[in-house]
C-alpha positions as CSV (number, residue, x, y, z in Angstrom):
1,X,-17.3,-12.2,-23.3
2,X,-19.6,-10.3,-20.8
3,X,-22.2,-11.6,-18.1
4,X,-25.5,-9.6,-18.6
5,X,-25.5,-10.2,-14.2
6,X,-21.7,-9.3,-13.1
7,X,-21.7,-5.6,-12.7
8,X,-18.5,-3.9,-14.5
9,X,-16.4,-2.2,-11.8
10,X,-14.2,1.3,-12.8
11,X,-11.4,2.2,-11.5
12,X,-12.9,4.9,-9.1
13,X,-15.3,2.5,-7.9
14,X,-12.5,0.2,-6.9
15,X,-10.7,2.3,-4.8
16,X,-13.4,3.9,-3.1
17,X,-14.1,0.3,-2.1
18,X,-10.8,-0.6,-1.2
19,X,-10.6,2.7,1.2
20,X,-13.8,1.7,3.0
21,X,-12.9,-1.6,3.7
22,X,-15.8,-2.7,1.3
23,X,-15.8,-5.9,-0.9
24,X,-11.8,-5.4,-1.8
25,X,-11.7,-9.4,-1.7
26,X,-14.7,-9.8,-4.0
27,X,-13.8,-7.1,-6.6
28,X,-10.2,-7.9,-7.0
29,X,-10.5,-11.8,-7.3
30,X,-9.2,-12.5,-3.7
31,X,-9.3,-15.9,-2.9
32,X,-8.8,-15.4,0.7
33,X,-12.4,-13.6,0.9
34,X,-14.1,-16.9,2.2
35,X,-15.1,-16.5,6.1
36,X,-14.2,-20.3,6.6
37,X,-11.7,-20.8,9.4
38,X,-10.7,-24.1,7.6
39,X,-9.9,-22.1,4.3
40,X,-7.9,-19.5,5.8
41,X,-6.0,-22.5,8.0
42,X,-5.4,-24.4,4.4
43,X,-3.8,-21.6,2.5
44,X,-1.7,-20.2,5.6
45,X,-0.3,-24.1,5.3
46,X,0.3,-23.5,1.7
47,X,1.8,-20.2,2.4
48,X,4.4,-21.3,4.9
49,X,5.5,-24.5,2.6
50,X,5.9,-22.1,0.0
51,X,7.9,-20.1,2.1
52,X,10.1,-22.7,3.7
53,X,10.8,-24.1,0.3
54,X,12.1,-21.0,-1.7
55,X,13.6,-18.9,1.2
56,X,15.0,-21.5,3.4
57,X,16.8,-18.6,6.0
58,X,12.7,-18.3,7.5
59,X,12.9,-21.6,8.6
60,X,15.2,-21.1,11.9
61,X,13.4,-17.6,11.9
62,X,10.0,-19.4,12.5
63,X,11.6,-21.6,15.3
64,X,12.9,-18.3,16.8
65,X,10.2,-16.7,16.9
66,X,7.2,-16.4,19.6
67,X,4.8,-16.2,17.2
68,X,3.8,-15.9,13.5
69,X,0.8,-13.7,11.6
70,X,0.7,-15.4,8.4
71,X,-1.0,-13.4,5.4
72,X,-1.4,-15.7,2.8
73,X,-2.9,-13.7,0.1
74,X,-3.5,-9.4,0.3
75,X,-4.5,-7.9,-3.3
76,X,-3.4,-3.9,-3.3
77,X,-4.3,-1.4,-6.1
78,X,-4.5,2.1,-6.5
79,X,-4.3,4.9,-9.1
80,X,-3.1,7.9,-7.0
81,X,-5.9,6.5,-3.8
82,X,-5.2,2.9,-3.2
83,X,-5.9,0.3,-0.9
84,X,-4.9,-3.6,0.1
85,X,-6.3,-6.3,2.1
86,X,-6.2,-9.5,3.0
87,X,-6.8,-12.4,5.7
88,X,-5.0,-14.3,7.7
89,X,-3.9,-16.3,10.9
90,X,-1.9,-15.8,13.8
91,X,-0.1,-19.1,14.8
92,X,1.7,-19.6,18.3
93,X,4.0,-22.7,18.0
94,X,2.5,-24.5,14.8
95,X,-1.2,-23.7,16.1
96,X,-3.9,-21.1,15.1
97,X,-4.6,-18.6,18.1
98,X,-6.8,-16.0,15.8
99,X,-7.7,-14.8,12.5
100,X,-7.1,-11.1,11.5
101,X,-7.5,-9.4,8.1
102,X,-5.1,-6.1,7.1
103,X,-6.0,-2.9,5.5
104,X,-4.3,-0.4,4.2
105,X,-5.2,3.0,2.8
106,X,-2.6,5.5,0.6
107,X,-2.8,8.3,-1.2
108,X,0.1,9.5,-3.7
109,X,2.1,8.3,-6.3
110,X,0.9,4.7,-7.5
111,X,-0.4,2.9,-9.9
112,X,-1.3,-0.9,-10.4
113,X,-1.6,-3.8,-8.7
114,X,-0.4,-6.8,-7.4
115,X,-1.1,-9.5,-5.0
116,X,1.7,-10.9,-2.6
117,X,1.6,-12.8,0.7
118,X,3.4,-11.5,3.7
119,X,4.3,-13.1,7.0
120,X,5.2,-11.5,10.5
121,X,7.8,-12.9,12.5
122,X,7.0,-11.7,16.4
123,X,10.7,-11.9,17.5
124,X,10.1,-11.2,21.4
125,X,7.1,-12.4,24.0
126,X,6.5,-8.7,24.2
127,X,5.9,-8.1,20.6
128,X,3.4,-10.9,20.3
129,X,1.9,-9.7,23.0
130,X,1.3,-6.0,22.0
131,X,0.5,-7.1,18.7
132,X,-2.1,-9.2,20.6
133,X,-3.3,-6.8,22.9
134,X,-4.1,-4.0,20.2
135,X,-7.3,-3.3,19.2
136,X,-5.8,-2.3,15.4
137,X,-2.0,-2.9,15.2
138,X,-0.5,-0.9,12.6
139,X,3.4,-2.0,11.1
140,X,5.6,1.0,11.2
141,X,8.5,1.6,9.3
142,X,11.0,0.1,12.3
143,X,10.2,-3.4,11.3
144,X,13.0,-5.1,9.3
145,X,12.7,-7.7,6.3
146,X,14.1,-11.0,6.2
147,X,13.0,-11.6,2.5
148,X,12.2,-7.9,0.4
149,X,9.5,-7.3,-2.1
150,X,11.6,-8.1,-4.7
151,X,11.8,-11.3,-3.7
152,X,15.5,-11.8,-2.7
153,X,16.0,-13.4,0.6
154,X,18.3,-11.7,3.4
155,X,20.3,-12.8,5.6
156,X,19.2,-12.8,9.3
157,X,22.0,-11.8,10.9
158,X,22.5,-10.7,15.1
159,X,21.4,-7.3,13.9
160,X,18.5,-8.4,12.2
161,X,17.7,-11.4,15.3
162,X,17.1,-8.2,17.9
163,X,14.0,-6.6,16.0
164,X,11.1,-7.3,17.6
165,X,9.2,-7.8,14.6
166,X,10.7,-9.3,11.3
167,X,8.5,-9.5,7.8
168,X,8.5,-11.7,5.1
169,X,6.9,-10.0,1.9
170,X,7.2,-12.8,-1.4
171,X,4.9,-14.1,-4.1
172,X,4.0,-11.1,-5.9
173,X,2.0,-10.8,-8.4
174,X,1.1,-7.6,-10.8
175,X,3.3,-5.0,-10.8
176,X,3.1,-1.4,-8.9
177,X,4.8,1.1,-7.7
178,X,5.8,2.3,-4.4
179,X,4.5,-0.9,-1.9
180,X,5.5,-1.3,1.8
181,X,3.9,-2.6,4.6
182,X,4.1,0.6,6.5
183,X,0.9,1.8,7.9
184,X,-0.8,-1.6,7.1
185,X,-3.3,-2.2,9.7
186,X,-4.4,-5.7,11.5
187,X,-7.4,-6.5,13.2
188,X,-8.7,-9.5,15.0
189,X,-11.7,-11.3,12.8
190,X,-13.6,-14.0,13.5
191,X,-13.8,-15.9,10.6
């Protein structure tokens, strides 16, 4: 079944869009693409009970840490070119400081798509803080994960407890190859 009024996207146009930062949310079925505080808030909630509930170890993580960027929902695609985003909220002992939104650009081998939600765990007052600070703070490949992409939870051990920044990466959807949060940028949004 075809609308005569939604306009049929290709592949290339998809990515283009998704490596210009344009419409991603819209063209990928993103439901985090509202600019409602209040929606982002709601599924950040949902994000964390789903979170709590199926990997219980992110539970004391949360209460360890300074500070939280939640990303409830990012889509990413590509066919060699490829792109993610997604918005979220930054929350400071159980309370919203600020909204961001994460990009990501990548050339090479992949091909797909999925949709996952991904949470930060700012381990130290001076991670939050540089995270804060930054105009555009890109993860690196030093941060370590608590749960992996696969979905199996890990064990936060005294090792694990000194990075200054800790990710959560669960809930996927779609399948692709070759994801990581490395190079994935975050900028402050208001919503």
């Amino acid at each position: 079944m075809t609308h005569q009024n939604s306009p049929r996207l290709s592949r290339r146009a998809f990515t283009l869009s998704a490596l210009t930062g344009l419409t991603v949310t819209a063209a990928c079925g993103n439901g985090v693409g509202s600019n409602g505080a209040n929606q982002i808030d709601a599924r950040v909630n949902a994000t964390l009970n789903e979170m709590y509930s199926v990997y219980p170890n992110t539970v004391s993580l949360s209460e360890k840490a300074s500070g939280m960027l939640v990303m409830p929902l990012v889509t990413e695609a590509g066919f060699w070119l490829g792109g993610a985003y997604g918005r979220g909220a930054l929350r400071v002992n159980g309370v919203t400081l600020d909204y961001y939104s994460t990009a990501k650009a990548s050339a090479g081998l992949q091909i797909g798509a999925q949709q996952y939600a991904h949470v930060l765990f700012f381990m130290t007052e001076d991670a939050l803080s540089d995270f804060r600070r930054s105009s555009g703070w890109a993860a690196g490949g030093d941060i370590e994960y608590v749960v992996r992409d696969q979905g199996d939870s890990v064990a936060a051990d005294t090792t694990t407890l000194r990075s200054p920044v800790l990710a959560a990466v669960f809930g996927r959807a779609g399948l692709r190859i070759g994801a990581t949060l490395e190079g994935t940028k975050y900028t402050r949004i208001i919503p």
